[in-house]
C-alpha positions as CSV (number, residue, x, y, z in Angstrom):
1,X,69.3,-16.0,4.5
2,X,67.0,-16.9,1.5
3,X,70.4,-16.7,-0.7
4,X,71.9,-18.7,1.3
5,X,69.0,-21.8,0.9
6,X,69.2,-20.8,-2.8
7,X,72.9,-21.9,-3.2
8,X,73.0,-24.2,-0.7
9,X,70.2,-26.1,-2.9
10,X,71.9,-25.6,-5.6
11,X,75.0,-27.1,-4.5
12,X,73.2,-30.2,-3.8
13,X,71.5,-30.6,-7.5
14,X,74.8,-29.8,-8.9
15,X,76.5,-32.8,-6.6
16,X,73.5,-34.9,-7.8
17,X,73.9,-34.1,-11.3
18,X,70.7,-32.1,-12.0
19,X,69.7,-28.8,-12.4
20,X,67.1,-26.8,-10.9
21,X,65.1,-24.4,-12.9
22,X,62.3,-22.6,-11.6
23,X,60.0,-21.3,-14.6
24,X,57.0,-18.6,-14.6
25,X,53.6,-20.1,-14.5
26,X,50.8,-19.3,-17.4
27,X,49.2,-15.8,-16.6
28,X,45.8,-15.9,-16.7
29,X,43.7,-12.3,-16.4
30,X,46.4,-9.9,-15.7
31,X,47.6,-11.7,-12.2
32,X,51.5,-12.7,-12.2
33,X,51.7,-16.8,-10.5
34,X,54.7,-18.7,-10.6
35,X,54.6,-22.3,-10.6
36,X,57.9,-24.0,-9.6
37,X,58.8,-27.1,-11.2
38,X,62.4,-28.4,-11.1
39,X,63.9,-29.6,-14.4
40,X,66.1,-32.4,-14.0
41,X,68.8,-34.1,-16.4
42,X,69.6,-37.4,-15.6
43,X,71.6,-40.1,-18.1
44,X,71.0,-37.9,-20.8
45,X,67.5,-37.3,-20.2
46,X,65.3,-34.2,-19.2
47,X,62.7,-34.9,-16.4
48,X,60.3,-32.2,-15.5
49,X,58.9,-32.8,-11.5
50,X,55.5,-30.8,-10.3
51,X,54.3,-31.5,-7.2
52,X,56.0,-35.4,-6.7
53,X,54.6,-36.0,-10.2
54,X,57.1,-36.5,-13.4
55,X,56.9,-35.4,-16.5
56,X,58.6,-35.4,-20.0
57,X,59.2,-31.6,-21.3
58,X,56.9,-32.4,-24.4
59,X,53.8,-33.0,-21.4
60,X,55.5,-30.8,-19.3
61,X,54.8,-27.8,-22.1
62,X,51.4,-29.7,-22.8
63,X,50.7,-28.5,-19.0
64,X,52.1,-25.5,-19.1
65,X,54.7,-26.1,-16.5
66,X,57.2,-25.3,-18.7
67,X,57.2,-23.3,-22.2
68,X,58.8,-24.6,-25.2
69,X,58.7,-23.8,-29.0
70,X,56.6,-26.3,-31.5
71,X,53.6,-26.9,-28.4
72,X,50.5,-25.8,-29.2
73,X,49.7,-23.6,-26.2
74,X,46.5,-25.1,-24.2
75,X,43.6,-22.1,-23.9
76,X,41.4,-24.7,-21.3
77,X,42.0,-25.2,-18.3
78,X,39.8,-28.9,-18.0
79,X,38.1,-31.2,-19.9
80,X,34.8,-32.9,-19.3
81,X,35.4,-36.8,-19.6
82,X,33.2,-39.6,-18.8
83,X,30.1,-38.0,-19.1
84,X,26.7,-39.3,-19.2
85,X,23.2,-38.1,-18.9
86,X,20.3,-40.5,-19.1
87,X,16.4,-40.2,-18.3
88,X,15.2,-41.5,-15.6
89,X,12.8,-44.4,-15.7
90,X,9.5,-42.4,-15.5
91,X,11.5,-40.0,-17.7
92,X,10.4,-36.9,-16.0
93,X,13.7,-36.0,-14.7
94,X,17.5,-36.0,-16.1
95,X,20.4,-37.6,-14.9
96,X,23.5,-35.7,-15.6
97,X,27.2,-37.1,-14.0
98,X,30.7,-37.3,-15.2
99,X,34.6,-36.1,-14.4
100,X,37.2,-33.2,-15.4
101,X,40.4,-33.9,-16.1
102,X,42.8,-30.6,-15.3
103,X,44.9,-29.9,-19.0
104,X,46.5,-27.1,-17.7
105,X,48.0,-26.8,-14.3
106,X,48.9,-23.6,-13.5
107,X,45.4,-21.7,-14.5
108,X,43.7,-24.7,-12.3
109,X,45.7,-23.7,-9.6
110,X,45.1,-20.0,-10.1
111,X,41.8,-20.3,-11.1
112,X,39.6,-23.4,-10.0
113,X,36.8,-24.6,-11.6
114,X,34.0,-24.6,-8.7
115,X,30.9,-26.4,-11.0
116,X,29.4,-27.2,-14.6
117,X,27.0,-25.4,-16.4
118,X,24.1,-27.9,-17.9
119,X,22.1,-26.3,-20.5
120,X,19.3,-28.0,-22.0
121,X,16.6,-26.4,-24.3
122,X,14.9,-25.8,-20.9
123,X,17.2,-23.6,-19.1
124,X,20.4,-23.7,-17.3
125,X,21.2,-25.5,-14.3
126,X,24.6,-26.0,-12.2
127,X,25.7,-28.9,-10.9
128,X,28.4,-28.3,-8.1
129,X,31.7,-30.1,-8.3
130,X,33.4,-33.0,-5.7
131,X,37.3,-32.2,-4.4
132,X,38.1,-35.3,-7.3
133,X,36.1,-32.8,-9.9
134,X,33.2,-35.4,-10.1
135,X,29.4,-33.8,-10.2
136,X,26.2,-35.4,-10.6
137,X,23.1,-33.6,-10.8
138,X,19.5,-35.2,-10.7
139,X,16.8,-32.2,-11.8
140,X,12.8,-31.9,-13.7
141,X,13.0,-31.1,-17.0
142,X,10.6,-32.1,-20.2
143,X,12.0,-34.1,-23.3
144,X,15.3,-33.6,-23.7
145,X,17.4,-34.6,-26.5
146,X,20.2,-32.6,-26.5
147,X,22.9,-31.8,-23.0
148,X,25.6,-29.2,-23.2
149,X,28.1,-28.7,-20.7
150,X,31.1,-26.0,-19.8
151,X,33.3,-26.6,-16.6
152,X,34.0,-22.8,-14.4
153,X,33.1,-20.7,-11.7
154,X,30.6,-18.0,-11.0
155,X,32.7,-14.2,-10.9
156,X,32.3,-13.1,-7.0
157,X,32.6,-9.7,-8.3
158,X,30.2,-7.0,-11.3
159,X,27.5,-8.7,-13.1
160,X,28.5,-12.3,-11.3
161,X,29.0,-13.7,-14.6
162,X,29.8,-17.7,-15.3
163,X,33.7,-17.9,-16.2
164,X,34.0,-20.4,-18.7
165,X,37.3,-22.6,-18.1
166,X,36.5,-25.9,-20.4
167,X,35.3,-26.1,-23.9
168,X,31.6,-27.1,-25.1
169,X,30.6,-30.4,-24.6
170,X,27.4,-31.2,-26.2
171,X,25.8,-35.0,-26.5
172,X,22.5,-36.8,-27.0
173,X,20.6,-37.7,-24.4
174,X,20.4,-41.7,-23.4
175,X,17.0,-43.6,-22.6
C-alpha cells in the first residue's frame, strides 16, 4: 500500500515536471528525525518547499532542510532579535522583552526552545516564551548595567540542567 502512494506521487511530480526528494533532517543528540521537504525544478530553477513555505537551496541549506557543500553548517537553533531591557521609572525593577527568530528548522522542531535565561550580576531569572517565541519579563533587581540572554529549555531528566539552543546575547541596560 505505502509503495503504491510512493509511485503514484511520483508519477504526478514527474507529469508536472518536478521531482520529489525527501532529505534527512539535522540530528541533534543521538535521535534520528527526518524532515521532509520536496525539491522542485521548475524553468530551470530549484525550489526547495517546507511546510507551504519556499525556499532557494542556498537558504534551504542555511536551514538545514537540505545539505549542500560550501554552507557553513548553523550550530543554533534561534536567535534573540529585537530585544530590549529598560528600568523602570522608579528604577527598582527591570524590564526585559524581545523575539527569536528559528535559524534552524529541524533542531526547532526536534528540540523547542521553551524560555530565555536573563542573567544579570544579580542572579538568573527565566522568562517563559509565547507560541510566536515573544517573552517579556518584569522582575526586582538593584543597578543593573549589563543583561545577558540564551534561548533553551530546562532537561526534564539528571541534574535538570538549562540546554542552551541560541548564542549569548549580552547588551547595556536603557534608562
Amino acid at each position: 500500500m505505502r509503495l503504491r502512494q510512493l509511485v503514484s506521487g511520483l508519477l504526478v511530480t514527474v507529469t508536472l515536471g518536478a521531482v520529489a526528494v525527501e532529505s534527512p533532517g539535522t540530528v541533534a543528540q543521538a535521535k534520528q528525525q527526518k524532515v521532509s521537504s520536496v525539491e522542485t525544478v521548475v524553468n530551470g530553477k530549484t525550489i526547495v518547499t517546507y511546510k507551504g513555505q519556499t525556499y532557494t537551496p542556498h537558504q534551504a541549506a542555511k536551514l538545514g532542510l537540505i545539505t549542500q557543500d560550501g554552507v557553513k553548517e548553523n550550530r543554533w537553533t534561534y536567535k534573540l532579535t529585537n530585544v530590549k531591557a529598560k528600568r523602570t521609572k522608579s528604577g527598582k525593577s527591570l524590564k526585559v522583552s524581545g523575539k527569536l527568530v528559528v535559524t534552524n528548522i529541524p533542531l526547532s522542531v526536534f528540540t523547542p526552545a521553551k524560555q530565555v535565561r536573563i542573567i544579570t550580576k544579580n542572579g538568573i531569572k527565566y522568562a517563559k516564551l509565547t507560541k510566536k517565541l515573544t517573552f517579556k519579563k518584569t522582575f526586582k533587581t538593584k543597578k543593573v548595567k549589563k543583561v545577558t540572554l540564551r534561548a533553551g529549555y530546562t532537561s526534564k531528566s539528571g541534574l535538570k540542567a538549562f540546554m542552551m539552543l541560541s548564542a549569548n546575547k549580552s547588551f547595556k541596560v536603557g534608562k
